[in-house]
C-alpha positions in Angstrom: 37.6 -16.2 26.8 34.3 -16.0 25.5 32.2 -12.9 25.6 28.8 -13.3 27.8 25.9 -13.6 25.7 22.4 -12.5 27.0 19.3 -13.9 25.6 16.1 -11.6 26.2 13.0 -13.0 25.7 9.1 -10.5 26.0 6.1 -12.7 26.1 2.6 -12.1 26.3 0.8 -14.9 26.9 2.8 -17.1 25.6 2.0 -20.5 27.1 1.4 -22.1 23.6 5.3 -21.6 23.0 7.4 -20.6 25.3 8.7 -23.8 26.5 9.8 -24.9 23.5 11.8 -21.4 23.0 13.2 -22.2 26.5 14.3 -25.5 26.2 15.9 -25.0 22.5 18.2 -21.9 23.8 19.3 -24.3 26.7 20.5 -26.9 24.6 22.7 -24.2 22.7 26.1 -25.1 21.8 27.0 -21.1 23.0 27.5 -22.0 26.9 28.6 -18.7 28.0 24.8 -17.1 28.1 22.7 -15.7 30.4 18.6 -16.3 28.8 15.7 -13.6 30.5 12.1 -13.6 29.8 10.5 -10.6 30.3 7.1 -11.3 31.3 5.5 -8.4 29.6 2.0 -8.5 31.9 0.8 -12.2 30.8 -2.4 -13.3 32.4 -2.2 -16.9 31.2 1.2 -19.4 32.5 3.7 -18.3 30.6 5.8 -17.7 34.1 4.8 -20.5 35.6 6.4 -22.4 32.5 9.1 -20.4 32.3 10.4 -20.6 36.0 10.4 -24.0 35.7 13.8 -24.0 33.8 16.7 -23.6 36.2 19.2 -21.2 33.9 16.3 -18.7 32.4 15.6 -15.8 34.7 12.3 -14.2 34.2 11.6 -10.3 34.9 8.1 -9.7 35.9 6.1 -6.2 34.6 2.6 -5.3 35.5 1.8 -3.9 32.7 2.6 -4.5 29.1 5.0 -2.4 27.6 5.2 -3.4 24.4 7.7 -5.8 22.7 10.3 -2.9 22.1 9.3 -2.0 25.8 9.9 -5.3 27.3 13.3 -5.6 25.0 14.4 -2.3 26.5 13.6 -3.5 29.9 15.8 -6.8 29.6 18.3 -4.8 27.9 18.9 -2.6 31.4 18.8 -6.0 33.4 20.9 -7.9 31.2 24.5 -8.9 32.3 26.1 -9.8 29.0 28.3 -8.3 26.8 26.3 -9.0 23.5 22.4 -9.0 23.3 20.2 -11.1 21.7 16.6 -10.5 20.7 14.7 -13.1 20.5 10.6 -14.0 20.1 8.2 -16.0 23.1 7.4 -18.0 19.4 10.6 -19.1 18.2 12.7 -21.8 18.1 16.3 -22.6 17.4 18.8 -24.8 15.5 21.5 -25.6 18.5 24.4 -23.5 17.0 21.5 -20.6 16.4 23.2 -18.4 19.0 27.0 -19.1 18.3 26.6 -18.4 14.7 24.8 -15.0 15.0 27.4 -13.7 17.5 30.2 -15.0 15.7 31.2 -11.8 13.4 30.6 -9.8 16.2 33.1 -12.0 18.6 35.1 -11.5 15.4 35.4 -8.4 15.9 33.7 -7.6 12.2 30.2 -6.5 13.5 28.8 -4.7 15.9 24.9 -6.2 15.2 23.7 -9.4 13.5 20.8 -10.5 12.3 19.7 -14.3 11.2 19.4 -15.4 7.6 16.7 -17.9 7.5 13.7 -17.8 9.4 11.7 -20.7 8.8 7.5 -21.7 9.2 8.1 -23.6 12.8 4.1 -24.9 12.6 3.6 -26.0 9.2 1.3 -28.7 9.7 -1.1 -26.0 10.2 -2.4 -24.6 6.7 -3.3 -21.5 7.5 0.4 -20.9 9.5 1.9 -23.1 6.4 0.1 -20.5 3.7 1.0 -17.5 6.0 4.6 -16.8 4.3 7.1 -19.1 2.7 10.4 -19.8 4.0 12.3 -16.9 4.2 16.2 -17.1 3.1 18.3 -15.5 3.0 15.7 -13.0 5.7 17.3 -9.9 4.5 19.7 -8.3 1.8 23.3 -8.2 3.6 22.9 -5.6 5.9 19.9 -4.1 7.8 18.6 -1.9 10.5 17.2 -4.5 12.5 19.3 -6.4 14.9 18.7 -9.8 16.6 22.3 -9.7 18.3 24.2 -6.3 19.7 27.1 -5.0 21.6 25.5 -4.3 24.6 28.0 -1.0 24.9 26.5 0.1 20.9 23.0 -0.6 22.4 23.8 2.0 24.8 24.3 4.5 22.8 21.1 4.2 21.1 17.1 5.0 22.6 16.9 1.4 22.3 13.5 -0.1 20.5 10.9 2.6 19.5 7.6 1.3 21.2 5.3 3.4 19.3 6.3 1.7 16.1 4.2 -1.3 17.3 5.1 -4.7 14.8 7.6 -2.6 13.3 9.6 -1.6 16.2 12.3 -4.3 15.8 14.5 -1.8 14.5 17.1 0.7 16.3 18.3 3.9 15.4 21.8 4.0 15.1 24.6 4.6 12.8 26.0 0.9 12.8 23.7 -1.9 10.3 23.3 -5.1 11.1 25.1 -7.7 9.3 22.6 -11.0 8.0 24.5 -14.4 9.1 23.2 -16.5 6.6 23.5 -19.5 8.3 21.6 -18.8 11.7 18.2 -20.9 11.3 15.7 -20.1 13.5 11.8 -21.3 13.4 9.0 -18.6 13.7 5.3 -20.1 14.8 2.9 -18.5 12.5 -1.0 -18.4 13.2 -3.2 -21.1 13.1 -6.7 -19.4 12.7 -8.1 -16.6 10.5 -9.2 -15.2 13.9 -5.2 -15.0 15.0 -4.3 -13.9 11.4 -6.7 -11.3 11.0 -5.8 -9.9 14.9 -2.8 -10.0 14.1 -3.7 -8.2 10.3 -5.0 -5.5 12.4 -1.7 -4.7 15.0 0.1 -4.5 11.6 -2.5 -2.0 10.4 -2.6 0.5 13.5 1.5 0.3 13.3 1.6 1.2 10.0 -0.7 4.4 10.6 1.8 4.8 13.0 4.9 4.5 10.8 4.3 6.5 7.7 8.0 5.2 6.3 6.8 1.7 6.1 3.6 2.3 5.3 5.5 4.0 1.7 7.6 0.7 1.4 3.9 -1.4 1.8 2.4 0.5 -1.0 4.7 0.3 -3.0 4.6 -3.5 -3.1 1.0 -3.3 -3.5 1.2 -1.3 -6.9 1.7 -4.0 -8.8 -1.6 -5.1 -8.1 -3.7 -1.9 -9.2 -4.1 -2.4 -12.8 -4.7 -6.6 -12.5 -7.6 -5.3 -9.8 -8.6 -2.6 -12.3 -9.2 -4.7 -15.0 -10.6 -7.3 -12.9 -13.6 -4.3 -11.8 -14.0 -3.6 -15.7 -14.5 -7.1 -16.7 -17.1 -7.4 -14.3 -18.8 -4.4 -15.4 -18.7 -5.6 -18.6 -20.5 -8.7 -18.0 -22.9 -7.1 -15.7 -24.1 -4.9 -18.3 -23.6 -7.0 -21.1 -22.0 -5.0 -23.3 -20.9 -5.8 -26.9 -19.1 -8.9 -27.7 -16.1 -6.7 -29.2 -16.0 -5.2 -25.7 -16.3 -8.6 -24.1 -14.1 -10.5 -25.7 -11.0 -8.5 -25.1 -12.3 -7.4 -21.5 -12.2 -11.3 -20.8 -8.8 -11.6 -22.4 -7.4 -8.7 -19.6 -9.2 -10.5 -17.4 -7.7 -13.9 -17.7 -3.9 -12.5 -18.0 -4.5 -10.3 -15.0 -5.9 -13.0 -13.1 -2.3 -14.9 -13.8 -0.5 -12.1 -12.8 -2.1 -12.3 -9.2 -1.7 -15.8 -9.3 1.8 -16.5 -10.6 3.6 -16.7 -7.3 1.0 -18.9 -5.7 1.7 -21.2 -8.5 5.4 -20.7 -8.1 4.8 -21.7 -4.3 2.6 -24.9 -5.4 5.4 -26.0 -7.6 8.5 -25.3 -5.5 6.3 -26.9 -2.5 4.0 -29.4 -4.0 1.4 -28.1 -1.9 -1.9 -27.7 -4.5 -4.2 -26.5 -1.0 -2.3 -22.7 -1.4 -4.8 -21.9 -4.3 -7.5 -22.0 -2.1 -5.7 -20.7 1.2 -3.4 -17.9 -0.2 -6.5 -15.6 -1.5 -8.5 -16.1 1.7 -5.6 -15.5 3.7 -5.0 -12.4 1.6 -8.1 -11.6 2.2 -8.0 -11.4 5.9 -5.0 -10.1 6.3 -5.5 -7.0 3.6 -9.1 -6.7 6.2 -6.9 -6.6 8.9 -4.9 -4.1 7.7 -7.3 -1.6 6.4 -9.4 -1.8 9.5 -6.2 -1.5 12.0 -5.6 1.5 10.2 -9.4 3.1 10.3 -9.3 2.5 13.9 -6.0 4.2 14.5 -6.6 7.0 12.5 -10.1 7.7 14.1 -8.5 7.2 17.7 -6.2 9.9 16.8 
């Protein structure tokens, strides 16, 4: 017999896409499921939307609690025997769930995570120049979990609120193993408004989680000296300095300019998609905004 599988959905405000989440987790080839959206304070129609499908059950909060909140929440209402964490914005391949909770039916996992989240809105350029396809999502194992014995759950505080976007993982002993083969589609946004918004939740959660805020530097280093050099060659023409001082400034300036702009070209080539020299930087640009003022505004608040 099959274990019972429950599907919990939060959503915000989610009228935009929370019918098509709804109506690609009923078609599921995984039959033995339970789906609940947690309405997590919406003021727009995302119940109404979601109430009109028969098999989801939707959990109504006044307030919003947060994503890891509202996951807790369904969590304690949830009748299943394996839980699965799922976005308002997301879509699904049919055999999405049954492959994610097959190691753990298996009795090889206690947690699961999918291995290829793909752009689900990429007709839009600025959700198309957003982030690439990502596969496989993570190395083999992680700390966050899209599926879960409910009884391992249990064990745990369940989803840390306060680490805002990054509170997707739990703290446990058990990792979560990455089913390669579990597509799923993530809607990105579709304005510089919505990415820069966005730019800014990720920039107040990671004043709020020092930890990631270590692993975000430290992608960002790569950048200093290309940015450096960029400053000094600018400089340089500014005050018009020598021509022996010019020259090689220029030459920096050029090969640090490829540097930054290497994997945009890799992502033109692999996706014959020239529009990503323009989009990329400004998106960069937005997002990096986004992040630095999310952060101000956190750290004064505090």
């Amino acid at each position: 017999m099959e274990l019972k599988v429950s599907v919990i959905i939060t959503a915000y405000n989610e009228e935009k896409h929370i019918y098509k989440c709804l109506s690609t987790l009923e078609l599921q080839t995984y039959k033995n499921m339970e789906i609940i959206v947690v309405d997590n304070g919406s003021t727009d129609c995302t119940n109404v939307i979601s109430q009109v499908f028969k098999k989801v059950r939707t959990l109504f909060l006044e307030r919003n609690l947060g994503p890891g909140g509202g996951r807790n929440y369904g969590a304690r209402k949830a009748r299943g025997d394996i839980l699965v964490f799922v976005d308002a914005d997301m879509f699904f391949e049919r055999n999405y769930i049954e492959k994610l909770v097959q190691p753990i039916l298996e009795g090889k996992e206690v947690g699961t995570f999918h291995g290829q989240e793909l752009v689900g809105n990429k007709e839009n350029v600025w959700a198309r120049s957003w982030c690439i396809n990502r596969i496989p999502f993570y190395n083999e194992y992680s700390g966050v979990f899209r599926s879960i014995k409910k009884d391992v759950f249990n064990t745990t505080k369940g989803f840390d609120n306060s680490k805002g976007y990054f509170d997707d993982a739990l703290e446990t002993e058990y990792k979560s193993y990455c089913v390669e083969d579990a597509v799923c589609y993530h809607n990105n946004p579709t304005t510089l408004k919505e990415v820069y918004e966005h730019s800014k939740w990720v920039g107040r959660s990671l004043y709020k989680d020092k930890k990631t805020l270590n692993v975000y530097l430290g992608s960002f280093k790569k950048f200093i000296f290309p940015l450096f050099i960029l400053f000094v060659s600018l400089c340089a023409f500014y005050i018009n300095w020598r021509k022996y001082i010019i020259y090689p400034l220029l030459f920096l300036l050029i090969s640090s300019l490829f540097i930054i702009y290497k994997p945009i070209i890799q992502r033109v080539v692999k996706e014959k998609y020239p529009l990503y020299v323009i989009t990329i930087p400004i998106l960069t640009i937005v997002k990096f905004t986004g992040y630095f003022f999310g952060f101000i505004k956190e750290l004064i608040n505090q």
